[in-house]
N, C-alpha and C positions, 0 to 999 in steps of 0.2 A: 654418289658414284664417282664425281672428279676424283676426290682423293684418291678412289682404290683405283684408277685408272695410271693416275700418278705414281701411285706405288708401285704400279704393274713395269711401267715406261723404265724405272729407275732399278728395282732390282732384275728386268726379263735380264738374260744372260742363251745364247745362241752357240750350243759348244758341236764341234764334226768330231766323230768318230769312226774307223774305219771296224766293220763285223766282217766278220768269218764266220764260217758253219762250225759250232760246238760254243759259241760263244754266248756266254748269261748274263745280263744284266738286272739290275735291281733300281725299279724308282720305289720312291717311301716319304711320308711326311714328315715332318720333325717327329712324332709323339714315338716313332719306333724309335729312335736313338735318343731321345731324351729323358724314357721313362728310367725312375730309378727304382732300384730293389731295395727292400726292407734297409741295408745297410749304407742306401746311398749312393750306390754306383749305376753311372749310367749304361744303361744296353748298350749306343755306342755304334761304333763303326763295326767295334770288335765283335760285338753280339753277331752281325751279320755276315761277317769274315769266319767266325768261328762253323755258323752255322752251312756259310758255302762248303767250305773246305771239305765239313762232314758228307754233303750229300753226293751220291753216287754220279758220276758226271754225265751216264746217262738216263739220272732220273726227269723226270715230265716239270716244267714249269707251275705248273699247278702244285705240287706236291713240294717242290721247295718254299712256295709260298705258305703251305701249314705247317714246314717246319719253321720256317720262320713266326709264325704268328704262332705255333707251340712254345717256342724257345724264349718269347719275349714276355707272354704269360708267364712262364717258369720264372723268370727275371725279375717278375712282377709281385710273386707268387701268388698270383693269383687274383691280386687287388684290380676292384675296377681302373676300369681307363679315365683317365682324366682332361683328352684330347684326342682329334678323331684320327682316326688311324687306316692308314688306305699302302698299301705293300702291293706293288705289280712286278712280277718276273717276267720275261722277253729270254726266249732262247732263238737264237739263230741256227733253223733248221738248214739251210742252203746256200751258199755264198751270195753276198747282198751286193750286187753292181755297183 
C-alpha cells in the first residue's frame, strides 16, 4: 500500500474551475481514449469531442454517457474491452457559487 499511496502523493493534481448553468463536463479513465480500432487509431480526445459536439445541448447527462459508451464500442467495433472503463458526465443545472 506505501507505494500506491506514493503514487497517489506524486501524480494527485488539484485543478479550479469556474461552471456556469449549461455547462458539461466529462471525467473517464485512460481505456476510453486509448482504445484502438481495428486500424489502430486511438478513440482519443477526438472520439469524445466528436461525440459532444453531436449531442443535443439539452440532452440529460445520462444519455450522453451512452452515446459516449455507443460511440467507443463502434471505435472498437465491437471487440471486448481490454481495461476497465468508467465515463461520468456532470451538467451544471444552476449557476454554482
Amino acid at each position: 500500500h506505501e507505494g500506491m499511496i506514493e503514487f497517489f502523493e506524486e501524480t494527485n493534481r488539484e485543478y479550479h474551475i469556474a461552471l456556469e448553468a449549461g455547462d458539461t463536463f466529462v471525467l473517464f479513465t485512460d481505456c476510453l481514449i486509448e482504445t484502438k480500432s481495428a486500424d489502430g487509431k486511438e478513440f482519443g480526445i477526438d472520439g469524445i469531442s466528436q461525440v459532444m459536439c453531436d449531442a443535443p445541448a439539452s440532452e440529460p447527462a445520462s444519455d450522453i454517457v451512452k452515446r459516449i459508451v455507443a460511440a467507443h464500442t463502434a471505435h472498437r467495433g465491437g471487440a471486448p474491452l481490454s481495461d476497465d472503463l468508467t465515463v461520468v458526465v456532470v451538467t451544471v443545472h444552476s449557476d454554482v457559487p
